[in-house]
C-alpha positions in Angstrom: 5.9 -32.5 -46.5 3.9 -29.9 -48.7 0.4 -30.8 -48.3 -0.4 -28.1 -51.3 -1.9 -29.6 -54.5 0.4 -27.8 -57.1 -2.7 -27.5 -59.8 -5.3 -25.4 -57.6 -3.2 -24.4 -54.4 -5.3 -25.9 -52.4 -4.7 -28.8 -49.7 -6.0 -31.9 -49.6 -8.8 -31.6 -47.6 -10.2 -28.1 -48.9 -9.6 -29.7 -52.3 -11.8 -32.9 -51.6 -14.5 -30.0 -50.5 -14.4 -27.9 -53.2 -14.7 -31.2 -55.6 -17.8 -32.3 -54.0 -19.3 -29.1 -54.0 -18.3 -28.6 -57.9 -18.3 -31.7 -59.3 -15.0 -31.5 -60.5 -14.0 -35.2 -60.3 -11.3 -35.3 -63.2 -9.1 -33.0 -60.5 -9.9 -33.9 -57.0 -10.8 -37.5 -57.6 -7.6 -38.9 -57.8 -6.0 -36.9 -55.7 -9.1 -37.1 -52.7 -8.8 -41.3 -53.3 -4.9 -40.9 -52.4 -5.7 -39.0 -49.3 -8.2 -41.1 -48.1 -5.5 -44.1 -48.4 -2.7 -42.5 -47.2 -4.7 -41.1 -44.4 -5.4 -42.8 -41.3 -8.2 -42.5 -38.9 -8.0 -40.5 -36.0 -6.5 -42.1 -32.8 -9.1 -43.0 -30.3 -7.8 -41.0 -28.0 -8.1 -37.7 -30.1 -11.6 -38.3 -30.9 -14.0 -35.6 -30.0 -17.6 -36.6 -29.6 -20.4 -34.1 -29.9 -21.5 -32.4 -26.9 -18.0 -33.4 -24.6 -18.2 -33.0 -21.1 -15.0 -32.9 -18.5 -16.7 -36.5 -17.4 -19.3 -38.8 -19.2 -22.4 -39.0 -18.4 -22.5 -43.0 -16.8 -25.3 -45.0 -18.9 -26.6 -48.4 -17.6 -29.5 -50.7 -17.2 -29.5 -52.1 -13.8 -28.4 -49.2 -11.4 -26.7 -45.7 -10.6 -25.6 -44.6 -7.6 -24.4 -40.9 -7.6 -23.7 -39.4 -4.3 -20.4 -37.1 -2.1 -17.2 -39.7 -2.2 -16.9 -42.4 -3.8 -16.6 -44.4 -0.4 -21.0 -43.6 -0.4 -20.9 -44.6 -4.0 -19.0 -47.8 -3.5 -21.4 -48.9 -0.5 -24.8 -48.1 -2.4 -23.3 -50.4 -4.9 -22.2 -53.2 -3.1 -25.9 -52.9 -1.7 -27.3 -52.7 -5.4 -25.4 -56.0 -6.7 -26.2 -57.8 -3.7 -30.2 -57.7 -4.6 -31.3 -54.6 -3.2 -33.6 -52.1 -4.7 -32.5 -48.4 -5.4 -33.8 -47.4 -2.0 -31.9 -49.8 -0.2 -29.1 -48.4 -1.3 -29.5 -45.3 -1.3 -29.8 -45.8 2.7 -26.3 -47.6 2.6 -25.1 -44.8 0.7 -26.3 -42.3 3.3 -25.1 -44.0 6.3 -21.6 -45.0 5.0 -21.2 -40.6 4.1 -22.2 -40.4 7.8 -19.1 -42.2 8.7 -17.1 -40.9 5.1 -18.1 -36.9 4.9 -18.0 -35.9 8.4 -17.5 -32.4 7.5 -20.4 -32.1 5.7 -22.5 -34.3 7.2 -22.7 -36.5 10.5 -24.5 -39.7 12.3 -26.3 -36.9 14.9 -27.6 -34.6 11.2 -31.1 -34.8 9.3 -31.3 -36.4 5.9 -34.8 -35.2 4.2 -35.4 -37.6 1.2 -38.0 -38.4 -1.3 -38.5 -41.8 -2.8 -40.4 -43.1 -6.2 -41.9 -46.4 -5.7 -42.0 -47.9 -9.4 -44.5 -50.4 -8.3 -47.0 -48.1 -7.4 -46.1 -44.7 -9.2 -46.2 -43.0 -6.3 -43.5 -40.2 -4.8 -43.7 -39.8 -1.1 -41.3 -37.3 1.2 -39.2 -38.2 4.7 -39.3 -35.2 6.1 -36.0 -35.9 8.3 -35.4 -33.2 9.7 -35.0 -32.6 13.4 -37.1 -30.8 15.6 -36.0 -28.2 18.4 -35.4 -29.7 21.5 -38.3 -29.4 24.2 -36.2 -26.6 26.5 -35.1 -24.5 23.2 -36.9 -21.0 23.3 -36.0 -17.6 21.6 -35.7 -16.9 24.9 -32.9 -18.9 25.6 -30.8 -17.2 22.9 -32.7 -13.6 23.1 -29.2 -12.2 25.1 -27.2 -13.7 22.8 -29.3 -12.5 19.5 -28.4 -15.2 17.2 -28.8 -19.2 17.4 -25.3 -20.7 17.3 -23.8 -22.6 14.5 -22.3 -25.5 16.6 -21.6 -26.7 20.2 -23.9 -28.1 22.2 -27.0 -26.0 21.2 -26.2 -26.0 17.5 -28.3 -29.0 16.9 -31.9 -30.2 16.4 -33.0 -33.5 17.3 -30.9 -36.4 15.0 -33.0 -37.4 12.5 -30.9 -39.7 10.0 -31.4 -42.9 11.6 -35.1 -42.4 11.9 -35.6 -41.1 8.8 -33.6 -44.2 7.0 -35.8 -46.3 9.1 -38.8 -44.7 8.0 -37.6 -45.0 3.8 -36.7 -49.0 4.2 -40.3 -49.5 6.2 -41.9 -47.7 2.8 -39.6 -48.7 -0.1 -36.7 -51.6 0.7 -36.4 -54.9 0.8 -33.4 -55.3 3.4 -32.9 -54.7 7.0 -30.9 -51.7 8.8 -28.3 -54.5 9.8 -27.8 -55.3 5.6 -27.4 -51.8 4.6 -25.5 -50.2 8.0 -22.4 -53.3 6.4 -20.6 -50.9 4.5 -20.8 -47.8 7.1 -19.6 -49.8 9.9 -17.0 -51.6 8.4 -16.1 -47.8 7.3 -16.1 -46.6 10.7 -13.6 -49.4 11.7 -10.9 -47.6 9.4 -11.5 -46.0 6.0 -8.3 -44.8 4.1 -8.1 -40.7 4.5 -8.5 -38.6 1.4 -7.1 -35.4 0.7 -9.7 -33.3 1.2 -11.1 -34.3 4.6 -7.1 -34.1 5.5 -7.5 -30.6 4.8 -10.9 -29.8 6.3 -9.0 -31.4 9.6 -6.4 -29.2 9.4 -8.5 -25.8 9.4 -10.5 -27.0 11.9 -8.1 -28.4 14.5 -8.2 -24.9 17.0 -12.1 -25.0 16.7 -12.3 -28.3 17.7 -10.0 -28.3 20.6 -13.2 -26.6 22.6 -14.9 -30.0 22.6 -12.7 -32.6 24.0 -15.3 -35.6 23.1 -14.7 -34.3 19.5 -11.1 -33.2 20.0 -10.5 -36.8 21.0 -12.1 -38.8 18.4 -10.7 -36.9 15.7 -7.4 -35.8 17.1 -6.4 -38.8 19.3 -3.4 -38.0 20.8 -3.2 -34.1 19.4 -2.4 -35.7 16.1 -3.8 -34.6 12.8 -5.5 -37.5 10.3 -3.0 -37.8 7.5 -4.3 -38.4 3.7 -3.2 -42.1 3.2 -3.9 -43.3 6.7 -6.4 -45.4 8.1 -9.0 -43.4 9.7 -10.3 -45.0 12.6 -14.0 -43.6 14.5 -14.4 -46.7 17.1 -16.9 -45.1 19.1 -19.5 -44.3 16.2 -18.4 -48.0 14.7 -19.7 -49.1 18.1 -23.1 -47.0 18.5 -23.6 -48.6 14.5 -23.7 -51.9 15.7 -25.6 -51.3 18.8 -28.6 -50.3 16.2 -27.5 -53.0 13.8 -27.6 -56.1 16.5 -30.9 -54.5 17.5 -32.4 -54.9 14.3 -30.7 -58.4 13.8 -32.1 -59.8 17.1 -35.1 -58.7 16.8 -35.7 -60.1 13.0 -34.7 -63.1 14.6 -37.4 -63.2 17.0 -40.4 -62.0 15.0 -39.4 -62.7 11.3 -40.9 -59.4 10.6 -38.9 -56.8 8.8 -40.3 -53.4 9.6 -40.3 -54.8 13.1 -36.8 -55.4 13.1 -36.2 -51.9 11.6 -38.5 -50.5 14.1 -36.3 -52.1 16.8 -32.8 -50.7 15.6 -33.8 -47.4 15.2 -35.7 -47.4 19.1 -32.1 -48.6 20.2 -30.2 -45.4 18.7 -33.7 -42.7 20.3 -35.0 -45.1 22.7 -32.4 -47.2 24.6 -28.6 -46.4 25.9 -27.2 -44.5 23.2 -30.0 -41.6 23.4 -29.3 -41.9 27.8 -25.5 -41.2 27.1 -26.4 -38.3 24.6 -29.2 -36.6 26.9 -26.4 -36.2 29.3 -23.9 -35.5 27.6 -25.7 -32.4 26.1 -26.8 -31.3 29.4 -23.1 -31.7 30.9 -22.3 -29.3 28.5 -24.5 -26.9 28.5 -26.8 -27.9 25.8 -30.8 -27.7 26.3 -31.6 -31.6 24.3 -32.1 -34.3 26.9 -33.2 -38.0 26.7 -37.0 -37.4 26.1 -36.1 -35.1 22.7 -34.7 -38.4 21.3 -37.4 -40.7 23.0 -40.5 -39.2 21.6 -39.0 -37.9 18.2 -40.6 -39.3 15.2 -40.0 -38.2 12.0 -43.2 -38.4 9.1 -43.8 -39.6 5.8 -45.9 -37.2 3.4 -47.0 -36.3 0.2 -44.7 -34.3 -2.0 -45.0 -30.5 -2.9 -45.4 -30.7 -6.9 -44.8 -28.0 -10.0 -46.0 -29.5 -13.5 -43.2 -27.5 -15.3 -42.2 -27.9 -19.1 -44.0 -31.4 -19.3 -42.9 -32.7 -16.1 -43.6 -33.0 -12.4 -41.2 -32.0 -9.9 -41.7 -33.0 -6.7 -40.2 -31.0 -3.6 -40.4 -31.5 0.7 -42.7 -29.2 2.2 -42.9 -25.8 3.1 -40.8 -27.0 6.6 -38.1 -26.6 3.7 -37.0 -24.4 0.8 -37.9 -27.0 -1.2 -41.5 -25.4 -2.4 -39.1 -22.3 -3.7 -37.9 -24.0 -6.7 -41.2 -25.1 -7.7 -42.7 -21.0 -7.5 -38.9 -20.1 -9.3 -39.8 -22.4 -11.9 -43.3 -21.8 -12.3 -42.3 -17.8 -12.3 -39.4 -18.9 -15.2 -42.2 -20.2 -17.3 -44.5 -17.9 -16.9 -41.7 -15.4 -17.7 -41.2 -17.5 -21.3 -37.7 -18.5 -20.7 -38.5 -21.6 -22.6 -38.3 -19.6 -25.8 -34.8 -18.3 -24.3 -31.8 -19.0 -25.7 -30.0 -21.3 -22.6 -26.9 -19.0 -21.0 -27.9 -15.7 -22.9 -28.1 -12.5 -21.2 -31.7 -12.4 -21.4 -31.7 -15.9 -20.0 -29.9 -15.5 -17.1 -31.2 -12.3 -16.3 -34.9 -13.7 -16.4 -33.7 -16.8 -14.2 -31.8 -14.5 -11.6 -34.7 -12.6 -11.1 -37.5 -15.5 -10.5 -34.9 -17.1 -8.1 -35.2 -13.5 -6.0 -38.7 -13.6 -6.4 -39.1 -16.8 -5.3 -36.3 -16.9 -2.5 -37.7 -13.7 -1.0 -41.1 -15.8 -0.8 -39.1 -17.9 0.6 -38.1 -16.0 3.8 -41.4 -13.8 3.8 -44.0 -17.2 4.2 -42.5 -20.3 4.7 -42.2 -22.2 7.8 -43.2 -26.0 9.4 -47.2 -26.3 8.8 -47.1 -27.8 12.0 -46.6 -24.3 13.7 -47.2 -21.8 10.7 -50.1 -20.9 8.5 -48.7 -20.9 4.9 -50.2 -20.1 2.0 -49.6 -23.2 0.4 -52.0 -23.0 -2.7 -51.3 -19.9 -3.2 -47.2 -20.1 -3.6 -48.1 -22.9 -5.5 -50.4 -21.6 -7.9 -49.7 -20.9 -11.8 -51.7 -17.5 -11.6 -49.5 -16.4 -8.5 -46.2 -17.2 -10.7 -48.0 -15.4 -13.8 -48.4 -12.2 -11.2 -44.9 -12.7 -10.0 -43.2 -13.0 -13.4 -45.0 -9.2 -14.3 -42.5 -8.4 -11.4 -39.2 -9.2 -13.5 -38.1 -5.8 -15.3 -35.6 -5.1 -17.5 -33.4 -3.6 -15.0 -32.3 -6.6 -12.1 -34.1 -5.9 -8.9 -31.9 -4.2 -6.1 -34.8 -4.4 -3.5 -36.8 -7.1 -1.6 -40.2 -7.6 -3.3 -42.5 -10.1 -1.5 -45.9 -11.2 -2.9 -49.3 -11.5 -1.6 -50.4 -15.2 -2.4 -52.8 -15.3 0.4 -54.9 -13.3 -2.2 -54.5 -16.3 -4.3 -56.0 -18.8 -1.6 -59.4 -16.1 -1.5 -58.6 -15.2 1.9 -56.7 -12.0 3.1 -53.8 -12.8 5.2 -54.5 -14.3 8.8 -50.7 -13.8 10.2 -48.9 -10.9 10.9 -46.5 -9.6 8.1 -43.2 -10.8 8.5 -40.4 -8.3 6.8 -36.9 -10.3 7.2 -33.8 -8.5 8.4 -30.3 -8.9 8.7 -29.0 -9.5 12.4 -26.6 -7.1 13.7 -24.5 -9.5 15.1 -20.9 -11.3 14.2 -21.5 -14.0 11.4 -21.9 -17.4 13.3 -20.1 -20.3 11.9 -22.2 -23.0 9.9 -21.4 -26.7 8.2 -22.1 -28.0 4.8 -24.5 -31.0 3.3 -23.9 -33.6 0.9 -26.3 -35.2 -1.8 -27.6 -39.1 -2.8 -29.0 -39.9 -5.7 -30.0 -43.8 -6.8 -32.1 -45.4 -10.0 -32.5 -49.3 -9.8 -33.5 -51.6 -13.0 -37.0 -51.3 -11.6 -37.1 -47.7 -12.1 -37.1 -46.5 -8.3 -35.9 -43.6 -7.3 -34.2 -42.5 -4.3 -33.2 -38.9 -3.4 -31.2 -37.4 -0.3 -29.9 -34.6 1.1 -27.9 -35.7 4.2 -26.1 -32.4 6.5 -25.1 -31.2 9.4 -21.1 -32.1 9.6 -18.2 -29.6 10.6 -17.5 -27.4 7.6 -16.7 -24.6 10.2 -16.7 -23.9 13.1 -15.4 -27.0 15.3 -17.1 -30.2 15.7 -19.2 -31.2 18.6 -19.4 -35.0 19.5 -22.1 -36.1 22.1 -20.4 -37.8 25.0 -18.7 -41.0 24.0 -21.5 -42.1 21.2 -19.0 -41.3 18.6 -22.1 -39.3 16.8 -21.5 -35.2 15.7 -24.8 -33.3 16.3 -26.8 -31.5 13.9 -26.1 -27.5 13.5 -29.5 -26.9 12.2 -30.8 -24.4 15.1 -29.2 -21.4 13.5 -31.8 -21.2 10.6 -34.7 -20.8 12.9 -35.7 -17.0 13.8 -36.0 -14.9 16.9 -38.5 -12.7 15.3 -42.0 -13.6 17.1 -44.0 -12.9 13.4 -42.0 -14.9 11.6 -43.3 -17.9 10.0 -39.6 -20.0 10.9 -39.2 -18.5 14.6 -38.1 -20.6 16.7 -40.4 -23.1 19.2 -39.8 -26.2 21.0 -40.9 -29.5 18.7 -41.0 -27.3 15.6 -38.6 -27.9 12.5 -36.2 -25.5 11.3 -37.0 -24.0 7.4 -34.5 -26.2 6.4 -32.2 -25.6 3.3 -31.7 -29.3 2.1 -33.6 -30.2 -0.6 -33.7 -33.2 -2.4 -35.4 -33.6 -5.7 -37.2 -35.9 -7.3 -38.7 -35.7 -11.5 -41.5 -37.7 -13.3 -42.6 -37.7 -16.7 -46.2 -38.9 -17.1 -46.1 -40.6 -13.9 -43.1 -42.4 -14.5 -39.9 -42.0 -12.7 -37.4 -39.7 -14.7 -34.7 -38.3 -12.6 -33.2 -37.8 -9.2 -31.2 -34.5 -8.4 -30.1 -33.4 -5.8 -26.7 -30.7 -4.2 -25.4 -29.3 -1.3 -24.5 -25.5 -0.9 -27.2 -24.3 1.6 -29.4 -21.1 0.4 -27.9 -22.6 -3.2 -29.4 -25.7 -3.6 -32.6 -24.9 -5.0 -30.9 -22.5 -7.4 -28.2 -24.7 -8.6 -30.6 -27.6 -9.0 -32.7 -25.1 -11.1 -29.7 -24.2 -13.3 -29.3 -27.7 -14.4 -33.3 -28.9 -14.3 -33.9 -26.0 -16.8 -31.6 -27.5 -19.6 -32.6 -31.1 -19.4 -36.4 -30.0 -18.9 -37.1 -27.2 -21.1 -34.3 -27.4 -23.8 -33.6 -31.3 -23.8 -29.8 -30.9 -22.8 -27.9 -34.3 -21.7 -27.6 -34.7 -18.1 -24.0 -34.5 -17.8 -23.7 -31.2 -20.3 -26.4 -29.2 -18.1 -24.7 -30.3 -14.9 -21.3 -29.2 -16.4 -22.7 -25.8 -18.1 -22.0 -22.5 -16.7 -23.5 -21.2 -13.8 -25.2 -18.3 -12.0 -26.0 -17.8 -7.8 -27.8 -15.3 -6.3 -27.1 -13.6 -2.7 -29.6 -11.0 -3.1 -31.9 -12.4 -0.6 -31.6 -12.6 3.1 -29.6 -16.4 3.9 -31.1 -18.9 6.0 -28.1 -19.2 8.6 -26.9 -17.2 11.5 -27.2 -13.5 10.8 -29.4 -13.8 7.5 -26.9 -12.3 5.4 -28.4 -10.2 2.4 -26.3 -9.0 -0.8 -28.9 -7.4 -3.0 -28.1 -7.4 -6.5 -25.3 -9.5 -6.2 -24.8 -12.2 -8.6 -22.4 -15.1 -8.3 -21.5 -16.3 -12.1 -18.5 -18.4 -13.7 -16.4 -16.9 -15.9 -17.0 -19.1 -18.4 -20.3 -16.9 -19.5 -19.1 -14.8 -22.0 -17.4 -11.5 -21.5 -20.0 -9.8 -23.3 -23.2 -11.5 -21.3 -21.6 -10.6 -18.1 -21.4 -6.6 -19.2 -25.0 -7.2 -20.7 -26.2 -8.2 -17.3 -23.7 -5.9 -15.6 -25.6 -2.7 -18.1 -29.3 -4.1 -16.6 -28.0 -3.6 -13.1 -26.4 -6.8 -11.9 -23.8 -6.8 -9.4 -21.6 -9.5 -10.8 -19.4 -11.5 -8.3 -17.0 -13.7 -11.1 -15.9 -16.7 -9.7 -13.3 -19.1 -11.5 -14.8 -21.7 -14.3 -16.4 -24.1 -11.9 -16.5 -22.0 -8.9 -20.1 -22.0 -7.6 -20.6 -23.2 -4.0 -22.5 -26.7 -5.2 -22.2 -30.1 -6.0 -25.1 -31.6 -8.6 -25.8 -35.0 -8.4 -28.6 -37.0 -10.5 -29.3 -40.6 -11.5 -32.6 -41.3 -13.6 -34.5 -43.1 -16.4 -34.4 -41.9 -20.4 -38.1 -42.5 -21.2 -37.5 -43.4 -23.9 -35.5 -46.4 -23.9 -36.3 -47.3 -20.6 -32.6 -47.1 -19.8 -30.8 -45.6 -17.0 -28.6 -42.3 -16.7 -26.1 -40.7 -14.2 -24.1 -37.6 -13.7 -21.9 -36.0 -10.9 -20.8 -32.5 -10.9 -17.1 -31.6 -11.3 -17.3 -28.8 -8.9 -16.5 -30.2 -5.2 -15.6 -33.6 -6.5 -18.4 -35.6 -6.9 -18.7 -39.0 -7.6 -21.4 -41.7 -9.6 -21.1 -44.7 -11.0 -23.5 -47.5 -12.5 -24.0 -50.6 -14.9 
């Protein structure tokens, strides 16, 4: 049919503009009141809403979980509609990934978190991460010239169950038997999904050199199929050794943290640490019994950055954590605010604080326990005003590390550390996963849970059923370095959870895995919400950018100066602007940065709750 109309050659609906805009009613009138009859609305299903993301952004009022799989999703949850607080289950949501996500993260890993407690508008930081066993030296690996990835010394002391311990004692209500339900009931027989099918395929040979591994995850030889029930009855069993601990012991003292107290001294302090101590020194490895006995992980105060009108709070410098916080304060100093979001100058200005920062990074940071850091000075807005002078027009091919000492008054009181690349074959490292959980109340709980399989083979302690940590590799062998390597001291770790407030009040919790990337790809997203007001799920979705110009935390500190990772969706002619200034582009497909955002949070405004989940690695949220 010939939409023309014969008088003016116009269609309908240019007609029914051009009548509004002239006035001419006598022609368009009856002829725009005919079309708007005949017409019918558009199908919901061909609707297009402003702003339209690959997945919505969940909305609720009485909780979010965002997190890995759904299976950690589902169990934080259950553990949300059965009364408990966002904290609560956010620790069901970490232990049932321990059980779910085994190649990125394991029962035997470290699971730093911050937590918001509503009630008392305060943030505090679980450190948990593990320390280096008692017998690990840089002499111990000086011949070898490089910390492995995995095996038997691969790890640092397991932190999660402390550390989840540590987070219900401050913030929940339940007990470690409530919340450990969904996890165990997992490890009886969870239904295999495609991906960890794969990840069990690639690492079937690497796994073979560990026959405690090799036999929990191969029985028989036989590759886990996706469909199949998954079975991990030795971990299932170490579960409810911590979960009858805690059970018994409520039962006896009526005391909660007691209880807690109790199942987490059954996983460090009873059997299950004995049969781990020996295992590890069976095979070779340098943890034994008293590691576990005497590890305790800490609550502190968090690292904070009042950025764009709100506080972000980060782990300490025994993390990267602190290095968003300078890459922001060095962004805004730098005036990307008044940047347009994804231009060149944009991304050119971010790229460049992130090298600033991330060079920082592996010039000063390391675990206050065992280094002197300039803290205040990192920290400090006239130390990011210095470093954002640094950013030229040209992108940086060069390591530039700052002098914030001067910025504490004092001159520096440790030798100058100058990282290098290792000259030694790549050593095979895991990945991490990320938890994220608002409650009604407006807590907020945030996780960043690692140390699986990724690569490399797994390695299973005896017959606990628990993989260890592969953590060790980030330390140093270099005597001046801040992060070298000494017994009871914590690795620089990468994993980073996040936490935001706005005036105090609890606003959002963000978090990623992707190693050296997490900090960057959290700042990717944080600077759309934050400084240009972008919804959650558009800034998570947006393009991307990742630098590998600095030195990486694992194995050989791998450096690629100048290279930036960025998704082809930027525009052909941003890439050959940043390109022109001296960028060495990698271009990855649409969505294909290593990383996995994650957030749930509060819209101050309303008081109502918000959730997101990054399309890139196949994450999951959902909420109510």
């Amino acid at each position: 049919m010939n939409d023309e109309n014969p008088i003016t050659g116009m269609n309908r609906r240019a007609l029914g503009k051009w009548a509004l805009a002239t006035g001419a009613a006598a022609i368009a009138g009856p002829i725009a009141t005919h079309a708007q009859a005949q017409t019918p609305p558009p199908e919901p299903t061909r609707l297009k809403s402003a702003g339209e993301t690959l997945r919505p952004e969940i909305v609720g009022q009485f909780g979010i979980v965002a997190a890995g799989r759904h299976y950690a999703v589902a169990a934080g949850t259950r553990i949300l509609m059965a009364g408990g607080n966002a904290t609560d289950a956010g620790v069901a949501a970490v232990f049932a990934a321990a059980v779910t996500e085994i190649s990125h993260f394991g029962f035997g890993g470290e699971a730093p978190t911050i937590i918001y407690d509503a009630a008392t508008k305060k943030a505090s930081v679980i450190n948990g991460q593990g320390t280096a066993p008692a017998l690990a030296t840089v002499d111990q690996f000086a011949a070898l010239g490089v910390i492995p990835g995995n095996g038997p010394n691969g790890g640092t002391i397991p932190a999660v169950v402390d550390a989840m311990a540590l987070a219900l004692q401050l913030n929940g209500t339940m007990m470690l038997d409530q919340v450990m339900a969904p996890a165990i009931e997992l490890a009886d027989g969870f239904v295999m999904y495609n991906f960890l099918a794969e990840v069990f395929v690639s690492q079937q040979k690497p796994t073979s050199k560990y026959k405690n591994a090799y036999d929990a995850y191969y029985p028989g030889g036989r590759l886990p199929r996706t469909g199949e029930i998954f079975r991990q009855p030795n971990l299932a069993r170490t579960m409810r050794t911590i979960a009858t601990a805690d059970r018994q012991a409520f039962a006896r003292t009526k005391d909660r943290k007691a209880a807690i107290q109790a199942g987490r001294d059954a996983f460090y302090k009873g059997d299950i640490a004995r049969r781990i101590g020996a295992a590890m020194e069976a095979d070779g490895g340098l943890m034994r019994y008293a590691d576990l006995a005497n590890y305790k992980g800490k609550i502190e105060p968090p690292a904070t950055a009042d950025v764009f009108g709100y506080t972000v709070c980060k782990g300490g410098f025994w993390s990267q954590g602190p290095a968003l916080l300078l890459a922001l304060n060095i962004a805004e100093a730098a005036g990307i605010g008044a940047m347009e979001p994804g231009s060149e100058i944009y991304l050119h200005t971010l790229a460049e604080a992130i090298k600033l920062a991330f060079d920082d990074r592996n010039a000063f940071f390391g675990d206050p326990d065992f280094a002197s850091v300039p803290m205040q000075g990192l920290l400090s807005k006239p130390y990011a005003a210095a470093r954002a002078r640094d950013i030229r027009p040209q992108a940086s091919l060069e390591h530039r590390y700052g002098d914030p000492w001067a910025f504490e008054g004092r001159n520096r009181d440790t030798p100058s550390f100058i990282p290098r690349m290792l000259k030694k074959p790549p050593v095979p490292t895991a990945d991490t996963t990320a938890i994220e959980v608002v409650d009604r109340h407006g807590n907020l709980f945030s996780c960043t849970p690692s140390s699986g399989w990724m690569l490399g083979g797994a390695y299973i302690a005896g017959d606990t059923g628990v993989p260890m940590s592969n953590r060790m590799t980030i330390f140093d062998l270099d005597p001046d370095s801040p992060n070298v390597l000494v017994p009871g001291k914590r690795p620089r770790t990468t994993l980073t959870p996040s936490l935001v407030l706005k005036d105090e009040g609890p606003f959002l919790a963000i978090g990623t895995p992707g190693g050296d990337n997490q900090d960057q790809q959290i700042m990717n997203v944080l600077l759309r919400v934050l400084a240009f007001g972008e919804p959650l799920q558009a800034a998570i979705e947006a393009p991307r950018i990742n630098s590998n110009h600095f030195h990486g935390s694992f194995g050989v500190k791998k450096d690629e100066p100048g290279v930036l990772e960025i998704e082809d969706r930027v525009p052909p002619a941003v890439r050959d602007a940043l390109s022109a200034r001296g960028h060495k582009l990698d271009v990855l497909g649409p969505f294909g940065v290593s990383t996995g955002i994650v957030a749930a949070g509060v819209v101050p405004e309303t008081g109502t709750l918000r959730g997101g989940a990054d399309v890139r690695r196949e994450r999951y949220v959902f909420g109510w």
